[in-house]
N, CA, C and O atoms as a MOPAC input file, in Angstrom:
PM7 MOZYME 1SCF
protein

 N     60.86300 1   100.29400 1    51.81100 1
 C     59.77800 1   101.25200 1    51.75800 1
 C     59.78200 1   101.92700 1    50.38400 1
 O     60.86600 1   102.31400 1    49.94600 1
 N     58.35100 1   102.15200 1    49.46100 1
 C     58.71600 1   103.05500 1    48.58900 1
 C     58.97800 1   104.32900 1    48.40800 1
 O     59.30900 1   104.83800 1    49.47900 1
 N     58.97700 1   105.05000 1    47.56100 1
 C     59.66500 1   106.19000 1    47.56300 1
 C     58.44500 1   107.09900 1    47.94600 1
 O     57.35800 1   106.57400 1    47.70600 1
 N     58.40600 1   108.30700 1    48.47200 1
 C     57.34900 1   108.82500 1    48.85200 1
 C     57.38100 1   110.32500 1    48.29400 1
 O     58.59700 1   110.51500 1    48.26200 1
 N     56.75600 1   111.57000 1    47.81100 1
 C     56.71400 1   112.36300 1    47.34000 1
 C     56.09000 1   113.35000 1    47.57200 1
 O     55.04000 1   113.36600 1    46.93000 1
 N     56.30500 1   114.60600 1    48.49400 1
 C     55.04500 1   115.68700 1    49.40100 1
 C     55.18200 1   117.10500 1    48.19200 1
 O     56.05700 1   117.91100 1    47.87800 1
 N     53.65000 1   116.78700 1    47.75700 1
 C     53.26900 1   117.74900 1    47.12000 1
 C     52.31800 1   118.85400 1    47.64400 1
 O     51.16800 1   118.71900 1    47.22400 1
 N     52.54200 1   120.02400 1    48.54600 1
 C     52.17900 1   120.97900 1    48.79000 1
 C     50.62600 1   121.36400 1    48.11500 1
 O     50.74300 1   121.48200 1    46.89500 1
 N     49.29600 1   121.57600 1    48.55800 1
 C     48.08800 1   121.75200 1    47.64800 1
 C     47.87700 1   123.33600 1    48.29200 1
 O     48.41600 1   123.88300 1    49.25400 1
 N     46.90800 1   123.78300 1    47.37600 1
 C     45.84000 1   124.75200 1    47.77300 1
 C     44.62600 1   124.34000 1    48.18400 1
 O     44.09900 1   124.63900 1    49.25600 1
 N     44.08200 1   123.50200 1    47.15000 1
 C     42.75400 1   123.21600 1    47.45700 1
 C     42.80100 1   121.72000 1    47.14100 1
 O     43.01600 1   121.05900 1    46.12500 1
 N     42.45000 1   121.39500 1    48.69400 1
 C     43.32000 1   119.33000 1    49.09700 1
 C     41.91700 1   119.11200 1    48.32900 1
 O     42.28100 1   118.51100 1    47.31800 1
 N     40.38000 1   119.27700 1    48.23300 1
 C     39.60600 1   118.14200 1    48.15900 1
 C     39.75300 1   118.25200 1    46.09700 1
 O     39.65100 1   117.21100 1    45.44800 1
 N     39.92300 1   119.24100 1    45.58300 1
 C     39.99300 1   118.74700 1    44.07200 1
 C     41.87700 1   118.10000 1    43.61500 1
 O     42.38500 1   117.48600 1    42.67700 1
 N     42.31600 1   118.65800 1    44.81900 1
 C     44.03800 1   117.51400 1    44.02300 1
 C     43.28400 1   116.33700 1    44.74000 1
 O     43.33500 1   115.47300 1    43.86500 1
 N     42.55500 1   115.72800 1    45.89900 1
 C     42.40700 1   114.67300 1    46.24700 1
 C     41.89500 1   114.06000 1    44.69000 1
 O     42.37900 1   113.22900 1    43.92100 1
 N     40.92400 1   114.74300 1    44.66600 1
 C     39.81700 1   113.78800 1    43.29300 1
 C     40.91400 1   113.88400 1    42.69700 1
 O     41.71600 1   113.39800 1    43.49400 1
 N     41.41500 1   114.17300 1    41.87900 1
 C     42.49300 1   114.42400 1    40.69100 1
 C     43.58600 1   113.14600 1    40.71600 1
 O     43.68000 1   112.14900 1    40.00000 1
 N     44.21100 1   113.52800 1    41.62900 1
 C     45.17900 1   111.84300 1    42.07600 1
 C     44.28200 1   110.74800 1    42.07500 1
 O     44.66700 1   109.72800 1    41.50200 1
 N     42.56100 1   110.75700 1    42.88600 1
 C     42.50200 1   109.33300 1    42.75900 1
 C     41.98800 1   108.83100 1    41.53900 1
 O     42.65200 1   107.99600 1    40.92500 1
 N     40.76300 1   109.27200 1    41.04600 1
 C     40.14400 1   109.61100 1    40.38500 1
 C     40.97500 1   109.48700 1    39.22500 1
 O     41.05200 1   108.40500 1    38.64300 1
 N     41.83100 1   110.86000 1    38.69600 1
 C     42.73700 1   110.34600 1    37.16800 1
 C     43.35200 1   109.73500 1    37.28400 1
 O     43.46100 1   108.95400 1    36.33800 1
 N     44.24100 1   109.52300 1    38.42100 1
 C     45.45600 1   108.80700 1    38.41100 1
 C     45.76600 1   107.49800 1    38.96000 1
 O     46.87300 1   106.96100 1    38.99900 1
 N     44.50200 1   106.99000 1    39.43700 1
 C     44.60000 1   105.66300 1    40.16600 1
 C     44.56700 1   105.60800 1    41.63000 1
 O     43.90200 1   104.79800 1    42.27700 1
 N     45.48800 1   106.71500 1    42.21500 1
 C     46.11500 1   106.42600 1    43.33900 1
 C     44.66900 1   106.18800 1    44.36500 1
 O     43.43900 1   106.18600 1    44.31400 1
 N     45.60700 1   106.03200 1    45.12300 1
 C     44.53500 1   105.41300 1    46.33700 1
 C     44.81600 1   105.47000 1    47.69400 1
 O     45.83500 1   104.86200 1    48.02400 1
 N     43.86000 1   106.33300 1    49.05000 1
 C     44.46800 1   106.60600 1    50.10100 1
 C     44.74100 1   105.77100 1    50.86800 1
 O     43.92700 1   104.85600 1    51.00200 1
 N     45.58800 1   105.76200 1    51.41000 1
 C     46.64800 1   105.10700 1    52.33200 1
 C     46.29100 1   105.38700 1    53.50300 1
 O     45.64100 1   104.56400 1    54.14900 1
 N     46.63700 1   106.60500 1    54.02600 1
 C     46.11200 1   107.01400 1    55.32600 1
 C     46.44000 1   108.86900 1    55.32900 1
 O     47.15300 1   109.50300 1    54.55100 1
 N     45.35200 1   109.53500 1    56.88800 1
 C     45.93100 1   110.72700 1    56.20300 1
 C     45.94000 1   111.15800 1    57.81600 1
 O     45.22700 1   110.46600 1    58.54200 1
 N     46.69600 1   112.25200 1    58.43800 1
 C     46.67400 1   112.86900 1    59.70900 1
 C     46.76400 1   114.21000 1    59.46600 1
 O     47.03900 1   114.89600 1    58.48200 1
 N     46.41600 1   114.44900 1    60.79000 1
 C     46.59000 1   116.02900 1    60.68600 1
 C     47.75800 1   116.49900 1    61.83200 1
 O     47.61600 1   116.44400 1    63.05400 1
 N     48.98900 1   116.99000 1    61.06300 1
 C     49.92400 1   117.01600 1    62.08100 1
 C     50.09400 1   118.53700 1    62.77300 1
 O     50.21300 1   119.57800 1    62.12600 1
 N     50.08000 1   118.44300 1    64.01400 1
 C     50.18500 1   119.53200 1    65.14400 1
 C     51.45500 1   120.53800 1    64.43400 1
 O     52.47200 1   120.32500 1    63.77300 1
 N     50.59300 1   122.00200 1    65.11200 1
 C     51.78400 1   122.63800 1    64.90700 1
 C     53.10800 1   122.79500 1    65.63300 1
 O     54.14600 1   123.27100 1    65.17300 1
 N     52.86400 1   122.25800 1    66.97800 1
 C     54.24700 1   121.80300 1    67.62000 1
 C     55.53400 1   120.79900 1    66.71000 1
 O     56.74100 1   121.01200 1    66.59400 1
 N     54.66200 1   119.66100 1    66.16500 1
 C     55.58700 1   118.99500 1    65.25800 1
 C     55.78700 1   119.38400 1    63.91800 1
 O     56.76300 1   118.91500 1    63.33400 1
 N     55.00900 1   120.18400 1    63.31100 1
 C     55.37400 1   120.62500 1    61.83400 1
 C     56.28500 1   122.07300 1    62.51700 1
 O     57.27900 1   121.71100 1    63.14700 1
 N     56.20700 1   122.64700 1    62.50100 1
 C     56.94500 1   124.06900 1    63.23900 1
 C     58.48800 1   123.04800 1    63.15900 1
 O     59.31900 1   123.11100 1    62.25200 1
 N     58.54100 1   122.23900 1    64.24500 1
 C     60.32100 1   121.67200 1    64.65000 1
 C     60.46300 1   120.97500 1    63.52400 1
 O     61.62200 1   120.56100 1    63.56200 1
 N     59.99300 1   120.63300 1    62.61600 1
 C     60.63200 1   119.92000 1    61.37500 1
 C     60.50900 1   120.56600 1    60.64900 1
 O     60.21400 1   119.81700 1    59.71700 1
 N     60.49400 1   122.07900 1    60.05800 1
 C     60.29100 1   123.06400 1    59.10100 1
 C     59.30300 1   122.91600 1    58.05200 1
 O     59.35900 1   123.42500 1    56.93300 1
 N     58.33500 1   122.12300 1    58.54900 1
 C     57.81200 1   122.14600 1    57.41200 1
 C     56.35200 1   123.36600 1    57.24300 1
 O     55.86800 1   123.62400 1    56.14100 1
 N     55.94600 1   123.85800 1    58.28000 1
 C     54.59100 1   124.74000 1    58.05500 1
 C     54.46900 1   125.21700 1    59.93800 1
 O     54.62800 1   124.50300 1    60.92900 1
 N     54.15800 1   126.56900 1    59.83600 1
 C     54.43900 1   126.92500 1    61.73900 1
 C     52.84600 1   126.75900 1    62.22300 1
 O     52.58300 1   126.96700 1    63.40700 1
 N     51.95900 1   126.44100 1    61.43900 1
 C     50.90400 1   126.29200 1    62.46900 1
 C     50.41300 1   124.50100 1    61.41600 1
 O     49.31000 1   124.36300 1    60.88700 1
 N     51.03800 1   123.88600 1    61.38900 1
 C     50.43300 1   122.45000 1    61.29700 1
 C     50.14600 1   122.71700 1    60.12000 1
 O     50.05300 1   123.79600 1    59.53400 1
 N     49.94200 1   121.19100 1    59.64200 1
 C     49.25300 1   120.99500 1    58.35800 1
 C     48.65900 1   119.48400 1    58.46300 1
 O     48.93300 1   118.80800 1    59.45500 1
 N     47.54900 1   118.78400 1    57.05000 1
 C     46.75000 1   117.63000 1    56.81100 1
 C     47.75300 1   117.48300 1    56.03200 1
 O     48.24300 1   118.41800 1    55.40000 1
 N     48.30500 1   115.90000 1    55.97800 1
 C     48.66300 1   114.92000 1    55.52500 1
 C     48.12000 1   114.00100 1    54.44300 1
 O     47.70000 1   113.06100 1    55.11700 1
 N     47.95200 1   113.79800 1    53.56800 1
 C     46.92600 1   112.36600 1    53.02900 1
 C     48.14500 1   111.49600 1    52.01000 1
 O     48.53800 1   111.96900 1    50.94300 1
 N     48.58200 1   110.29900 1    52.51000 1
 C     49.32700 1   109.78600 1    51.83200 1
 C     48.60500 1   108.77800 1    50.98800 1
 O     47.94900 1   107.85400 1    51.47000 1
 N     48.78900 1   109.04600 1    49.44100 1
 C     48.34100 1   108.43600 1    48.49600 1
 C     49.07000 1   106.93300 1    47.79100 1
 O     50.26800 1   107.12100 1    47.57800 1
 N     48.74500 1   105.95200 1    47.51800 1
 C     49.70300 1   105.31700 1    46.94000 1
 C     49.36600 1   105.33600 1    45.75700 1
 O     48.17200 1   105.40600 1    45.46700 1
 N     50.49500 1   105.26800 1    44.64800 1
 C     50.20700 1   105.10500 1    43.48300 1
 C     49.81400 1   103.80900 1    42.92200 1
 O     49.78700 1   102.82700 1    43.66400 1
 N     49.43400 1   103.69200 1    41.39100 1
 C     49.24800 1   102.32500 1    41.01300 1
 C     50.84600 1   101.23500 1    40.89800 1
 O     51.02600 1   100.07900 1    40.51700 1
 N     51.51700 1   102.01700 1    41.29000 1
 C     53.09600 1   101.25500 1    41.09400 1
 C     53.68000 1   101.02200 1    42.34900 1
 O     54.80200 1   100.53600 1    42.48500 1
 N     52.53100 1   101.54600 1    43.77800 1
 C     53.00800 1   101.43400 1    45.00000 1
 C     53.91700 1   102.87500 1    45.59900 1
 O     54.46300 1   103.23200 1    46.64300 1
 N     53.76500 1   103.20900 1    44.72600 1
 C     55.01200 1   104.76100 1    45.59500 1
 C     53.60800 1   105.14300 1    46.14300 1
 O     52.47100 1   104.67300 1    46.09800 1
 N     54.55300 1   106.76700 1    46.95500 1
 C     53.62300 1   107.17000 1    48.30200 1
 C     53.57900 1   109.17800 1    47.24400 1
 O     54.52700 1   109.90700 1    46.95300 1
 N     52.53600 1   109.31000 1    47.07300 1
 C     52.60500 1   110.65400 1    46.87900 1
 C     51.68900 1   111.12600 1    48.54600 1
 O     50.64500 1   110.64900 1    48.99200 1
 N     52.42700 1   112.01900 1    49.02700 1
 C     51.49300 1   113.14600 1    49.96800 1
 C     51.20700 1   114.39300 1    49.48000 1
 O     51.94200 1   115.19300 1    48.90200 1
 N     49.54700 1   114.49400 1    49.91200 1
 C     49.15700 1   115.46600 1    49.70800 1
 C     49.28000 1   116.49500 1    50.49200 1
 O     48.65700 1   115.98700 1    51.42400 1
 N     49.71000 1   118.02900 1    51.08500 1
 C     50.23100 1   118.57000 1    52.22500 1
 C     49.48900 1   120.05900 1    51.93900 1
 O     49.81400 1   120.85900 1    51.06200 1
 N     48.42600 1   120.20300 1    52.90200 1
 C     47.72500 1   121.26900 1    53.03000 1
 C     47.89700 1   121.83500 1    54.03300 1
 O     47.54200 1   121.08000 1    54.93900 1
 N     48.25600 1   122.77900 1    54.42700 1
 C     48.19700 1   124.00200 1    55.30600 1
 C     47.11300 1   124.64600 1    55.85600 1
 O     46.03800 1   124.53000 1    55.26900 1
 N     47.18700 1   125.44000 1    57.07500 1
 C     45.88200 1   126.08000 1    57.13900 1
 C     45.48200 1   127.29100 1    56.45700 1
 O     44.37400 1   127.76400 1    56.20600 1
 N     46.98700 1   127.77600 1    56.15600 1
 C     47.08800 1   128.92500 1    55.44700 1
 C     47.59300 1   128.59900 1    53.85600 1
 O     48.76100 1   128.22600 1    53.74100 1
 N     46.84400 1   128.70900 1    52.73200 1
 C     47.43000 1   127.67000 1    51.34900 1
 C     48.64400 1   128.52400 1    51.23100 1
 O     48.85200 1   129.56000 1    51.86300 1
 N     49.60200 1   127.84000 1    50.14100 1
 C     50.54300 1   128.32400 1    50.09000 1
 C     50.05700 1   128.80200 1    48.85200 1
 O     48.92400 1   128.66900 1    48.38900 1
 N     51.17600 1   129.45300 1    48.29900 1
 C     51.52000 1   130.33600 1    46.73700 1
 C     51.54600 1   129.13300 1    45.86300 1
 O     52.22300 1   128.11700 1    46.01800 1
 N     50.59100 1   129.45200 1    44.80000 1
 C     51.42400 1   128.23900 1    43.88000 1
 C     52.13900 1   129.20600 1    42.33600 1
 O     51.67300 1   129.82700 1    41.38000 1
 N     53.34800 1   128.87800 1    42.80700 1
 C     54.45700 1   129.81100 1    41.91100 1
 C     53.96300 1   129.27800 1    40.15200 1
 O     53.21300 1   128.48800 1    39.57700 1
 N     54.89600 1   130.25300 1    39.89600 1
 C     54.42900 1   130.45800 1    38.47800 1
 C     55.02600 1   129.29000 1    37.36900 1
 O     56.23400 1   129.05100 1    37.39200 1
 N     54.14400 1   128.57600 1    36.40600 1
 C     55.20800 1   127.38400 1    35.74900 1
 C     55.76200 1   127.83100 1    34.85200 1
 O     55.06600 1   128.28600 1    33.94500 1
 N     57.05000 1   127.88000 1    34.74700 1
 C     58.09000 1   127.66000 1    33.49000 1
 C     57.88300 1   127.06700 1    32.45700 1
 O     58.03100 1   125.84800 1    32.53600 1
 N     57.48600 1   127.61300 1    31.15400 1
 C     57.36500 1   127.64000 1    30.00600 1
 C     58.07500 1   125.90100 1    29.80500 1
 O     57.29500 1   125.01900 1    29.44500 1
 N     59.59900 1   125.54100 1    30.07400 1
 C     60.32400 1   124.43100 1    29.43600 1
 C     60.32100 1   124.23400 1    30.98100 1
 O     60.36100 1   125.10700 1    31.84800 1
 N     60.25500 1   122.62000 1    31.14700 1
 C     60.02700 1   121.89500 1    32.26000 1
 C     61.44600 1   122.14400 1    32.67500 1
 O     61.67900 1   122.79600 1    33.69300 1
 N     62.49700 1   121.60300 1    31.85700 1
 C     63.71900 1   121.74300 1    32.25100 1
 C     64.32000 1   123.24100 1    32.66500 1
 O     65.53200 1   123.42500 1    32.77800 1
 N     63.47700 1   124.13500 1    32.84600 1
 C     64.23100 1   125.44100 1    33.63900 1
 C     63.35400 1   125.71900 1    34.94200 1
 O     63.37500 1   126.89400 1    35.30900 1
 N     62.91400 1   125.21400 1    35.38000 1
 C     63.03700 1   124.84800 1    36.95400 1
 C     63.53400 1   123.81300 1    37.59900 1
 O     63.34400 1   122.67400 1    37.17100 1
 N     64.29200 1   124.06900 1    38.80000 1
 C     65.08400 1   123.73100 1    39.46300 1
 C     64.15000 1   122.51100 1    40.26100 1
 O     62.93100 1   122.41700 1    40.12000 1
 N     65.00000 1   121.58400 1    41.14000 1
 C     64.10200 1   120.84300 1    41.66600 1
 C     63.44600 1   119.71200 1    41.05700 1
 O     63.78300 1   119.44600 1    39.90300 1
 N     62.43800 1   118.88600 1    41.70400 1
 C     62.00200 1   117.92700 1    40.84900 1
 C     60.50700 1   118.42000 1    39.95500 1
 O     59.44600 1   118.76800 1    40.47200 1
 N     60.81100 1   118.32300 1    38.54200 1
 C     60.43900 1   118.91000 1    37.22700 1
 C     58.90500 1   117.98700 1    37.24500 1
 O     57.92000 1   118.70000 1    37.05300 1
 N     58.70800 1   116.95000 1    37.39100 1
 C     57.64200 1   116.65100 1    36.83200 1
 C     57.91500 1   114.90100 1    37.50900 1
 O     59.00300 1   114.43000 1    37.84100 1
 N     56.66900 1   114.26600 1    37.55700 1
 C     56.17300 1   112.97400 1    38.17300 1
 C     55.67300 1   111.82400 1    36.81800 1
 O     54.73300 1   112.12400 1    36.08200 1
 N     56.32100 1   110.73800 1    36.67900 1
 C     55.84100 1   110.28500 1    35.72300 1
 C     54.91100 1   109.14200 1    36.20900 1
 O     55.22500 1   108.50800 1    37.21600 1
 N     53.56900 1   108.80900 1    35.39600 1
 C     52.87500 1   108.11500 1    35.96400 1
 C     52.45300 1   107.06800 1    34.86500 1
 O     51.97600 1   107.66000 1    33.89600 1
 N     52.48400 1   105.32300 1    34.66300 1
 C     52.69000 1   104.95500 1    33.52000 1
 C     50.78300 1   104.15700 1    33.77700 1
 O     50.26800 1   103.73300 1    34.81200 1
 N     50.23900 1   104.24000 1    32.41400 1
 C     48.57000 1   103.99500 1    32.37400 1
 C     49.04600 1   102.88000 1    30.93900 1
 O     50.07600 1   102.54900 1    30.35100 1
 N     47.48700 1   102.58900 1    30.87200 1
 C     47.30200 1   101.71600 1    29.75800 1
 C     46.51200 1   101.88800 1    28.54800 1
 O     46.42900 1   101.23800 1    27.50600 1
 N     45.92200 1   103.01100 1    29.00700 1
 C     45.23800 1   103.89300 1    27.66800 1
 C     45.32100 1   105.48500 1    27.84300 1
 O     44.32700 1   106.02800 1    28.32600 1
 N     46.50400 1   106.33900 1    27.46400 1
 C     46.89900 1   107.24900 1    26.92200 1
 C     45.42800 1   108.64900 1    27.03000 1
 O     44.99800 1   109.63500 1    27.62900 1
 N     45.26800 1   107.85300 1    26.10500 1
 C     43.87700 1   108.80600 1    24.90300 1
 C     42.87300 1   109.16200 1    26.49900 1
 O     42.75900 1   110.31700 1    26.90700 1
 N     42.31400 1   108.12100 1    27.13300 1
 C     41.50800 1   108.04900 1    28.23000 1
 C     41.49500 1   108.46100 1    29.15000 1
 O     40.50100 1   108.65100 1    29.85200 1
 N     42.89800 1   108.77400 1    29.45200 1
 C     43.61400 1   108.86800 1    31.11800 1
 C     43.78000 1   110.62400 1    30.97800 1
 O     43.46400 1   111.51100 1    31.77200 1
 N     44.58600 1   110.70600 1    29.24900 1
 C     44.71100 1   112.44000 1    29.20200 1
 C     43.36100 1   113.00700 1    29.27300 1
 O     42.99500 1   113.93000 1    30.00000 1
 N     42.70400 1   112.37300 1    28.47100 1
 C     41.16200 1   113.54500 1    28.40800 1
 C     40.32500 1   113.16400 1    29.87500 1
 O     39.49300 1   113.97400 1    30.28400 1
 N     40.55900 1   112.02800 1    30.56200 1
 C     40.40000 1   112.90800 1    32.04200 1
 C     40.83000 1   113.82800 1    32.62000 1
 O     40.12600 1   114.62600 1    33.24000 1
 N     42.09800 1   113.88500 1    32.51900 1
 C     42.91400 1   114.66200 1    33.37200 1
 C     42.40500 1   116.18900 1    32.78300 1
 O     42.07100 1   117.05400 1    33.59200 1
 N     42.38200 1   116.37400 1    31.73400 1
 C     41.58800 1   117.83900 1    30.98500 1
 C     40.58300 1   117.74500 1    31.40900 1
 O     40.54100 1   118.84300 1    31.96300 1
 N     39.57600 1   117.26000 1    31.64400 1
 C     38.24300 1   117.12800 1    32.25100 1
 C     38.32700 1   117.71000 1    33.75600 1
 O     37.59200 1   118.51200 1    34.33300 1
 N     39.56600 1   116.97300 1    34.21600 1
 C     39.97500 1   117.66100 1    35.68800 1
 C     40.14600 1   118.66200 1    35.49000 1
 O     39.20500 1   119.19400 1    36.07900 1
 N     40.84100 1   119.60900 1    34.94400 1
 C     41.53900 1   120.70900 1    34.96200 1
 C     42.98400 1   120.64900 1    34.61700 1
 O     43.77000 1   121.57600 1    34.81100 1
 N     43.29400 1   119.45300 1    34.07300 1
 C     44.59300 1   119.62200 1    33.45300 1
 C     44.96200 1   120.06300 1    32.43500 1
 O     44.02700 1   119.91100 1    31.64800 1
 N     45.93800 1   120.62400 1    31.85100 1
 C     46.76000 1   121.63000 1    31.12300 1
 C     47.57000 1   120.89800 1    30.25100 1
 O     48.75800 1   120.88900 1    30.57300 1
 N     47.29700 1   120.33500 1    29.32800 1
 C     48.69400 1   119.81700 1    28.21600 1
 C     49.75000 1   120.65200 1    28.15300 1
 O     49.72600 1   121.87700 1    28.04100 1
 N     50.69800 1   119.91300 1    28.23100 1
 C     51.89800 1   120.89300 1    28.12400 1
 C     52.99900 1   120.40600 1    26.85200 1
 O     53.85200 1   121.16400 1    26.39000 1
 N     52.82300 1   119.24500 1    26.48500 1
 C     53.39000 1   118.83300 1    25.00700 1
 C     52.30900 1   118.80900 1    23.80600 1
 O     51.32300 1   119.48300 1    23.50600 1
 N     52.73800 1   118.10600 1    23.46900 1
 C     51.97300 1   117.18400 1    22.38000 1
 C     51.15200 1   116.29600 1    22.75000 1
 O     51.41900 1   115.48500 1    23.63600 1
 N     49.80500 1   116.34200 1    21.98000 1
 C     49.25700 1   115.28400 1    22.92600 1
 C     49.61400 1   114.23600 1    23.08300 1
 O     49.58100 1   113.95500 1    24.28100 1
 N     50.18300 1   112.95200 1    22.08900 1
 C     50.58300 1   111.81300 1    22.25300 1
 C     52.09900 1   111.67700 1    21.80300 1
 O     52.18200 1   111.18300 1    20.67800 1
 N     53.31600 1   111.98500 1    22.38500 1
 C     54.53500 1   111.62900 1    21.41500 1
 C     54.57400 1   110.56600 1    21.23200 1
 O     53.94000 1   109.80900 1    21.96700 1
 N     55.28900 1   110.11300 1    20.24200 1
 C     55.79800 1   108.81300 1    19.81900 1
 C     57.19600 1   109.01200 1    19.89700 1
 O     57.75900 1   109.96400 1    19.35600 1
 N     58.03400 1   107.73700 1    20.86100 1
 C     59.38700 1   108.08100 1    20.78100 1
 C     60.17700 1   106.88700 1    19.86400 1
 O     60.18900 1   105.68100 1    20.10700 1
 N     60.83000 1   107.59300 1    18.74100 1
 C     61.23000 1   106.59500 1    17.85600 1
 C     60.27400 1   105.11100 1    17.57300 1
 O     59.04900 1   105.00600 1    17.63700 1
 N     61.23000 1   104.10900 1    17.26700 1
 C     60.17800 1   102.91700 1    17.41500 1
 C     59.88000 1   102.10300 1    18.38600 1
 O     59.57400 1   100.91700 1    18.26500 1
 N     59.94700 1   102.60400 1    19.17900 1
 C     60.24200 1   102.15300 1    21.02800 1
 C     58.63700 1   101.68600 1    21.30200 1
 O     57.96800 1   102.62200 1    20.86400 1
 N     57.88200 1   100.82200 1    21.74600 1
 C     56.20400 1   101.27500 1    21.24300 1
 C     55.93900 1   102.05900 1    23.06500 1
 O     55.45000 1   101.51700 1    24.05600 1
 N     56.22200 1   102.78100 1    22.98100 1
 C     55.30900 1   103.79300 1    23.94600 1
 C     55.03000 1   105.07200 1    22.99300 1
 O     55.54400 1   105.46900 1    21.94700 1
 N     53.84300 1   105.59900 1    23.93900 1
 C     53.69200 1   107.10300 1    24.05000 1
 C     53.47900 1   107.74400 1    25.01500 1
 O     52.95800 1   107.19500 1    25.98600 1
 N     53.81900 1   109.11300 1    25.04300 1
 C     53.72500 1   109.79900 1    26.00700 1
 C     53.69800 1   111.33300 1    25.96100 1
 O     53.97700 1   111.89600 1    24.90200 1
 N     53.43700 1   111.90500 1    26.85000 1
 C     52.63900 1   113.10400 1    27.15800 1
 C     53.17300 1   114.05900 1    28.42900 1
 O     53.68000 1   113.46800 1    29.38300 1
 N     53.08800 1   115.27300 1    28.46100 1
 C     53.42300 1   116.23000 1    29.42900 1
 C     51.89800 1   116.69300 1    29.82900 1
 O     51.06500 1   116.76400 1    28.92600 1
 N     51.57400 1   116.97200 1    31.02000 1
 C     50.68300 1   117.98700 1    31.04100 1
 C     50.62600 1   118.50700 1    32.79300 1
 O     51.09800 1   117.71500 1    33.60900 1
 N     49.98100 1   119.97400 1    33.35000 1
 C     49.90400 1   120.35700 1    34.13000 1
 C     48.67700 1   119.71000 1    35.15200 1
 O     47.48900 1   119.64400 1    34.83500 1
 N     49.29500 1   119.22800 1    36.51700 1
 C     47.98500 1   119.34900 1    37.09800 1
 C     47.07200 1   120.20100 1    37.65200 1
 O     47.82700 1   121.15500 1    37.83600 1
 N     45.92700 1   120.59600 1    38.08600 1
 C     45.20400 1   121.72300 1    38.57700 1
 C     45.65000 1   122.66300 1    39.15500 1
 O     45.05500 1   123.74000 1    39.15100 1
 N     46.75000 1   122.48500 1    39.75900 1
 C     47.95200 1   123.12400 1    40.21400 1
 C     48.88500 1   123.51800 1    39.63800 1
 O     49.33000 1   124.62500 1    39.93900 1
 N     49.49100 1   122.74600 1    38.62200 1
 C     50.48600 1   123.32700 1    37.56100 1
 C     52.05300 1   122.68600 1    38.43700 1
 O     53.16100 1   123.22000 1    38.48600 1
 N     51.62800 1   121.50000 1    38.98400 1
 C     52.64800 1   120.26700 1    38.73900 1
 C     52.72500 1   119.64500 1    37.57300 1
 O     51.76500 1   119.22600 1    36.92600 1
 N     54.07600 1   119.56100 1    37.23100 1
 C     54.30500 1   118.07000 1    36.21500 1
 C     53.77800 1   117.45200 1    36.07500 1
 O     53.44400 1   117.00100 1    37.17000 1
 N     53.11600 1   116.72000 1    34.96100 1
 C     53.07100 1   115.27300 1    35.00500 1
 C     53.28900 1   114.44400 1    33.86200 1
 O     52.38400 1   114.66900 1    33.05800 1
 N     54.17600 1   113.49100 1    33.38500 1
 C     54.13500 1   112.50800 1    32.15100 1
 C     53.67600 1   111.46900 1    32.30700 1
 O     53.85600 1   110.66700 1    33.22400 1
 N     52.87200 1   111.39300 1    31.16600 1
 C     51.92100 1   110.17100 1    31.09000 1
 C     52.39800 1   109.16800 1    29.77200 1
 O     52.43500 1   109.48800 1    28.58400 1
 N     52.70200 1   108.01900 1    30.31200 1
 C     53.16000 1   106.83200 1    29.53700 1
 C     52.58600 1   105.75200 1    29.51700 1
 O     52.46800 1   104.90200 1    30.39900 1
 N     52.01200 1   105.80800 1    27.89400 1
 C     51.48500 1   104.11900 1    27.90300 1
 C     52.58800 1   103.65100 1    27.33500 1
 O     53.26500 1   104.21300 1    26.47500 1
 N     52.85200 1   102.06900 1    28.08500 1
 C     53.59900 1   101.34700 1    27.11000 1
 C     52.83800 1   100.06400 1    26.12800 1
 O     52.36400 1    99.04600 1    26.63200 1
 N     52.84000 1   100.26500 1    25.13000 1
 C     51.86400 1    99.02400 1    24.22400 1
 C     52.64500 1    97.53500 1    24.10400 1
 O     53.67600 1    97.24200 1    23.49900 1
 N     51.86600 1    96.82900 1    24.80900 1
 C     51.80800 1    95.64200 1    24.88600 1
 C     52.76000 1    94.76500 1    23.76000 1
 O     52.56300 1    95.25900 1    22.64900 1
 N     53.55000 1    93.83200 1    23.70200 1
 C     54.43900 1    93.69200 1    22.66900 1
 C     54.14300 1    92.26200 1    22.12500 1
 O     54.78600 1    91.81900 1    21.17300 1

């Protein structure tokens, strides 16, 4: 099974567009789970919607809305001083295209727009999603 990833939303129908839309992904399936079963598995006491996304690499991101949204806490200046998992990397084939959607969405650069790492031929990118999740974006150029 691939790896799967529950990202907590405020507002499910613009992270929906955002994941599929910038990022490829594509729904999988989505439920709406009772608050009898979210309550006994800690995850939310009156239920929450589900929408499991797959990525273009096959992993599972979920989208996890509440009836009541949650807080979306404040982002840390350097990715590396929050605790937890920091940021989602997602690898595209045109850089330039994929970022200035994601700004179009409502995303937030959070590096540089394109690094170059040594002579390695990728580039890549930090930026916030509408939410102010992680995200690195990596093209790798064709060799």
């Amino acid at each position: 099974m691939p790896l799967e990833v529950g990202i907590p939303v405020v507002d499910l129908d613009r992270m929906y567009a955002f994941y599929t839309q910038v990022l490829s992904c594509t729904e999988a399936r989505r439920a709406d789970i009772p608050a009898s079963l979210s309550s006994s598995l800690g995850v939310a006491p009156d239920g929450y919607i589900n929408i499991w996304l797959k990525t273009p690499g096959n992993e599972v991101i979920k989208l996890v809305r509440t009836p009541v949204p949650s807080v979306i806490p404040p982002t840390p200046e350097w990715m590396a001083a929050r605790t937890g998992i920091a940021y989602l990397t997602f690898y595209c084939s045109d850089l330039d295209t994929t970022l200035a959607a994601a700004e179009a969405a409502g995303a937030v650069l959070k590096s540089d727009r394109a690094l170059i790492a040594n002579d390695r031929p990728l580039r890549l990118c930090f930026f916030a999603d509408p939410e102010g999740n992680i995200i690195e974006l990596v093209e790798v150029k064709p060799a």
